[in-house]
N, C-alpha and C positions, 0 to 999 in steps of 0.2 A: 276620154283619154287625157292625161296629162302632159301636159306642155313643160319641156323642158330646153336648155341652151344651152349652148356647149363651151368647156370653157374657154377654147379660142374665141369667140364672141366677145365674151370679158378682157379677154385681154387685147384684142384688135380696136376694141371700143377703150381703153386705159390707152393704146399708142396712139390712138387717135386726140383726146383728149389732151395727154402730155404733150403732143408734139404742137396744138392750135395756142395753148398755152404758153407756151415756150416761145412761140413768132412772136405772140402780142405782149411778154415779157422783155423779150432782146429784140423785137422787131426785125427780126430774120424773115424774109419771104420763102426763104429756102426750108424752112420750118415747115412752114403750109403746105407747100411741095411733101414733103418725106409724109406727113399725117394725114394726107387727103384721100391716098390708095387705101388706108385700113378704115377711113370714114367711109368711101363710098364701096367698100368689101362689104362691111354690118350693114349699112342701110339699102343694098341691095340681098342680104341676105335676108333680113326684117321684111322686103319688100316680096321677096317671092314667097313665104313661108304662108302655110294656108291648114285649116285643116285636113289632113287626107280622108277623102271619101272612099272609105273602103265598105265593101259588103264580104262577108265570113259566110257559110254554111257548111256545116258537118254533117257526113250523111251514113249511115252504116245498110251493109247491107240486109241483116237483118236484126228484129230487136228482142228477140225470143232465141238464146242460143242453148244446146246440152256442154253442161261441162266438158273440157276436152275438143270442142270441136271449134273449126276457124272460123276466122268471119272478115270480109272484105269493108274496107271503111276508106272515104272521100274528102279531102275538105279542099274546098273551092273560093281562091277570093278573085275579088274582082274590084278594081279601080278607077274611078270613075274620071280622075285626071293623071298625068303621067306622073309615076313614083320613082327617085332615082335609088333607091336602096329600101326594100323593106324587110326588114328581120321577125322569122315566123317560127314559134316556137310550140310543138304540141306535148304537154305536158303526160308521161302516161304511168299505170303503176302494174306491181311488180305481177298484180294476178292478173294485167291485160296488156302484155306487152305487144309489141307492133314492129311488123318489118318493112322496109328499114327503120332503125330506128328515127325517131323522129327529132335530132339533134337541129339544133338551133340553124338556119338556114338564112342568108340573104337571097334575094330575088328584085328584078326590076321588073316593073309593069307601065305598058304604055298607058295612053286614056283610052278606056272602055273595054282594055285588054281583061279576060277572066284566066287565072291559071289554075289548075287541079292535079291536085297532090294525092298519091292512092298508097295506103297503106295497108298492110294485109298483116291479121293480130292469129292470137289463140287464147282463147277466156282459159286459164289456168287453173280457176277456181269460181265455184259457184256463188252469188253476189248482185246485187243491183249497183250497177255503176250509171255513172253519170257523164261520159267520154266526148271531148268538144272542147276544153277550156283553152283557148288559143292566146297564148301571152304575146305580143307584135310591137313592134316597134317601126318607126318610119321616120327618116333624115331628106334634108330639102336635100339641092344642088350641090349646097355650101358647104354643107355640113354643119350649121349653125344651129340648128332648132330642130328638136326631135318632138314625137308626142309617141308614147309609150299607155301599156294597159293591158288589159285582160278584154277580151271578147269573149264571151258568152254565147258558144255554140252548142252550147250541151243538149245530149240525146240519151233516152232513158234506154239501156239496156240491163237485158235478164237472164242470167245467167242461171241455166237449172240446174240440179247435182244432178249428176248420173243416178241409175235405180237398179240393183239388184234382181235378179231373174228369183224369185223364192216358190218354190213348189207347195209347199207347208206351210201355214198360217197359226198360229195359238187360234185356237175355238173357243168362243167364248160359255162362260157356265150358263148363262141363261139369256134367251133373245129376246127380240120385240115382238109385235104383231103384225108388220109388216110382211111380204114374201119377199126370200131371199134364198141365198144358197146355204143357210146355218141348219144342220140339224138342230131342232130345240130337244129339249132334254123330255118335254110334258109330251102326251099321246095324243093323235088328232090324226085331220086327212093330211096321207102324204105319201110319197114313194117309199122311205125307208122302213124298214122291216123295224120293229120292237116287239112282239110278243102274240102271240096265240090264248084266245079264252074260248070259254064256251056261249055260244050263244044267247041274247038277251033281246027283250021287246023292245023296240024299237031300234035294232041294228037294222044297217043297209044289209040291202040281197047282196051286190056288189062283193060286199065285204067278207064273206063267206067263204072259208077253206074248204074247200071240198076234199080234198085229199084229208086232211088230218077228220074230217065228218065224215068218209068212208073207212076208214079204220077203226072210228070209235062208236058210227052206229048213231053220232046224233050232232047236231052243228056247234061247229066251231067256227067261229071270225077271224081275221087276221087284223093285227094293229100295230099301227105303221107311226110314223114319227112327222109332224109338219116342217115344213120348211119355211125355215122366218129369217128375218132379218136381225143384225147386233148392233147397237151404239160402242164404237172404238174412240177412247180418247186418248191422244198419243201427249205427253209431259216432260217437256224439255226443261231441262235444268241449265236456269242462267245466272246460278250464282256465282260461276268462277269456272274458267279455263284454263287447261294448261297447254300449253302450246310447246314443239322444237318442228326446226326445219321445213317449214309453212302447216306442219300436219296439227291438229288440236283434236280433242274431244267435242268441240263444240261443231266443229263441220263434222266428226263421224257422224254426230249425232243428228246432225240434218239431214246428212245422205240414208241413213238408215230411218228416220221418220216420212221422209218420201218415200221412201221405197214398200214401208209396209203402210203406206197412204193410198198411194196405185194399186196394191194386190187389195187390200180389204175393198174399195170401190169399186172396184173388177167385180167381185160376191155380192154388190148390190147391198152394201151397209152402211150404216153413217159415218162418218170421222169427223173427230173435231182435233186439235189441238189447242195447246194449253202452254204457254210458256211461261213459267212459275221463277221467278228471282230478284232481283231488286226493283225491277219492272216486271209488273205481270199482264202479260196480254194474252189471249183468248179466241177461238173461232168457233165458233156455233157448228156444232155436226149438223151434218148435209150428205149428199147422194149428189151424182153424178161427175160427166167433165168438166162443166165449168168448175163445180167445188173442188176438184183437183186442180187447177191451176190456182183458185184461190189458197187452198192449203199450202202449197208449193208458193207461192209469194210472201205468202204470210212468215213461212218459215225463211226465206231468203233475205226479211228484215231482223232473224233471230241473231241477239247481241247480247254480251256479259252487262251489266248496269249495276252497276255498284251500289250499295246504299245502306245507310245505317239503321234504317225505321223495319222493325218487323213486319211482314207482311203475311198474315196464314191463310190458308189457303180454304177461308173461309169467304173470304172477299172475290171470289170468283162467284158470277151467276152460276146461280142454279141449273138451269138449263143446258151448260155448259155441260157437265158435269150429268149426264140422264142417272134416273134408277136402274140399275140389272144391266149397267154398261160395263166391257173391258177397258180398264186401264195400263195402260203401258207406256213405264215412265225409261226414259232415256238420262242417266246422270254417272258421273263420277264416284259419285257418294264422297265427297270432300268438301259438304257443308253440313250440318248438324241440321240448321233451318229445313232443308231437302226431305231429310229423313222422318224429322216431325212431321213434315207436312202429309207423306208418304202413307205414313203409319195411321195418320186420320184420316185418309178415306180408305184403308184397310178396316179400319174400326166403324165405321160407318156403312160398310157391308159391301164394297165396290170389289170387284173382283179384280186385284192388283196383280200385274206382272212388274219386276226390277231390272233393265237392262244395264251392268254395268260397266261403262266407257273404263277400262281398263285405264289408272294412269301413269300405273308400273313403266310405260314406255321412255313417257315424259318425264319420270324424277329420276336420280340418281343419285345411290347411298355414298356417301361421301367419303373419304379418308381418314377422318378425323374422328377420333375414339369417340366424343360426345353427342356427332350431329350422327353416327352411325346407331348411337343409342336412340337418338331421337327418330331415326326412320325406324328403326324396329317397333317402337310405342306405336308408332303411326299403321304400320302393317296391322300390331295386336288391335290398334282401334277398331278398322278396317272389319277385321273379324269379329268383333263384338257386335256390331251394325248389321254383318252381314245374319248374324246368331239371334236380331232380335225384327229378323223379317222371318226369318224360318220357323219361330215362335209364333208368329203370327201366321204362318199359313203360307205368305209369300214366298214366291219361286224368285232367287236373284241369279242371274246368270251373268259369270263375265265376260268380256268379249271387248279383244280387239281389232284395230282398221287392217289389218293383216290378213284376218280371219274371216270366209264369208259370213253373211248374217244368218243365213241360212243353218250352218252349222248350232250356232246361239242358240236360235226359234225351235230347231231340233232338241236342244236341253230341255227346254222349256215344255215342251210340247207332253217328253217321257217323264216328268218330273211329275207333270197334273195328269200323266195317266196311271199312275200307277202311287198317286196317294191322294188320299180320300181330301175333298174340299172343307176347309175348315167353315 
């Protein structure tokens, strides 16, 4: 903490000074008299000033919260010698406010006295925060010397985004070897019905239709569809944001990446994600709850990162990225980079879905003859992008935070049912 003195100090110690000065100038003893009350004011002021022993602890109640929901939070100090004023300030922002709020407060404490301060929040928005930075100050008797600072109570809270209830998933074109709940498209052992043939040496008895072999007078098998597992890699686009009124594209796009991160895990499939923009970071698909909270963490450090160095989306492991995986990318489509990168693993043979964060919400055509010419270029752009995923094969669906996701994944779903896979 820093040490600081106030500037009645300075000036009690200058009338003290002028005034001893002055006696032994004009040899007044009455001098010494008027200067001695503001000499022995400072040097009992100097005399009792100490550092204060304070202890700080922040404490939440818990550290795992859902968007929207509250959360009870403590901070406790405590003094180890009597404080005649300490000013206790809890810093907070605007996605984790606290009630009361926590405006600047004086407070005294005896020696050894502890007092606790209970504030009660609501996480506003999804986020890791950091909550505890307690800025304090503390004044002697005198008022002459303060020591001022930041304490350092910080406690890690997680804030998750809410998830969508989704009925309907995109299927993907082709699975793993794994078992899961995906029909695979190839023929094998399984519960789902695919086709009737005539009998062959080395079929199972099992396997044997009996009904369609009494009709026809000689055996027919039934063949059924295995049930495997799919590699889903969800693709956040962090090249840029638009934001009004706390809402952005870049939180839609986390809250709907969690949420088809829960449902596909639920079917017993891998997820990974992939966060492709100035910074590109990555998570290795995986199965089960723990890799759902790691997905869900991983996305709650997802952030815009500026940057002028190309980065394609070549420099991502391999792994990351499996063969005969869904792809489903989350973006605005309002960076050219995005689209490139998009369209090469569409050419690469990855089964590409487009989800596009509407940012129709966020911009507004302006007044002005010239910048209204320039939003219409930008709409035609918009359509030329969308005109050279449809050429490729790609389903782009728009969709905004207004609109459940659900509705979207429904586009998508009739989109690849009813046209052939390129």
């Amino acid at each position: 903490m820093t040490r600081t003195v106030s500037p009645r100090l300075g000036s009690y110690a200058a009338l003290a000074a002028l005034g001893l000065l002055a006696a032994l100038a004009f040899g007044r003893a009455e001098l010494v008299a008027f200067a001695a009350p503001f000499a022995l004011f400072v040097l009992l002021g100097l005399g009792v000033s100490r550092e204060p022993g304070l202890q700080f602890s922040f404490a939440l109640a818990a550290d795992r919260v859902l968007e929207g929901e509250e959360i009870d939070a403590e901070l406790r100090i405590g003094a180890a010698s009597p404080l005649e004023r300490l000013d206790v300030m809890l810093p907070t922002s605007a996605e984790l406010p606290l009630e009361p709020v926590p405006l600047p407060m004086a407070i005294r404490l005896a020696g050894g006295e502890t007092r606790t301060l209970r504030f009660h929040g609501r996480c506003t928005r999804w986020g890791a925060y950091l909550p505890g930075d307690v800025v304090v100050r503390t004044h002697d008797r005198f008022d002459l010397v303060s020591h001022e600072g930041t304490v350092d109570c910080r406690v890690p809270l997680r804030v998750y985004p809410t998830q969508e209830q989704l009925r309907a998933l995109i299927d993907p074109l082709e699975t793993q070897v794994l078992a899961g709940n995906e029909v695979a498209r190839a023929k094998g052992d399984g519960i789902e019905f695919a086709d009737v043939r005539r009998f062959a040496h080395g079929d199972q008895i099992r396997r044997i239709n009996w009904r369609a072999s009494a009709r026809r007078r000689t055996l027919f098998v039934t063949e059924s569809h295995p049930e495997r597992n799919a590699d889903v890699v969800l693709i956040l686009d962090g090249f840029r944001e638009l934001r009004r009124d706390g809402r952005g594209t870049l939180a839609t796009a986390v809250r709907a990446a969690a949420s088809l991160a829960a449902a596909y895990l639920d079917r017993r499939n891998r997820v990974g994600v992939v966060t492709f923009g100035g910074q590109v970071s990555w998570l290795m698909p995986g199965m089960g709850v723990r890799h759902l909270y790691l997905l869900v963490e991983s996305l709650l450090e997802t952030e815009i990162a500026h940057s002028y160095v190309w980065r394609g989306i070549d420099m991502v492991p391999p792994r990351t990225l499996p063969p005969r995986s869904l792809v489903i990318a989350f973006t605005p489509l309002t960076n050219w980079q995005i689209t490139e990168a998009l369209l090469n693993l569409r050419d690469r043979g990855f089964d590409l879905v487009v989800v596009e964060i509407s940012p129709l919400p966020y911009v507004d055509p302006s007044v002005d003859e010239a910048r209204r010419l320039a939003y219409r270029l930008w709409l035609l752009w918009r359509e030329a992008v969308r005109y050279r995923f449809a050429r490729s094969g790609v389903p782009v669906v728009e969709w905004r935070d207004d609109v459940p996701l659900a509705t979207a994944l429904e586009e998508v779903i009739a989109y690849r049912r009813y046209t052939r896979p390129a």
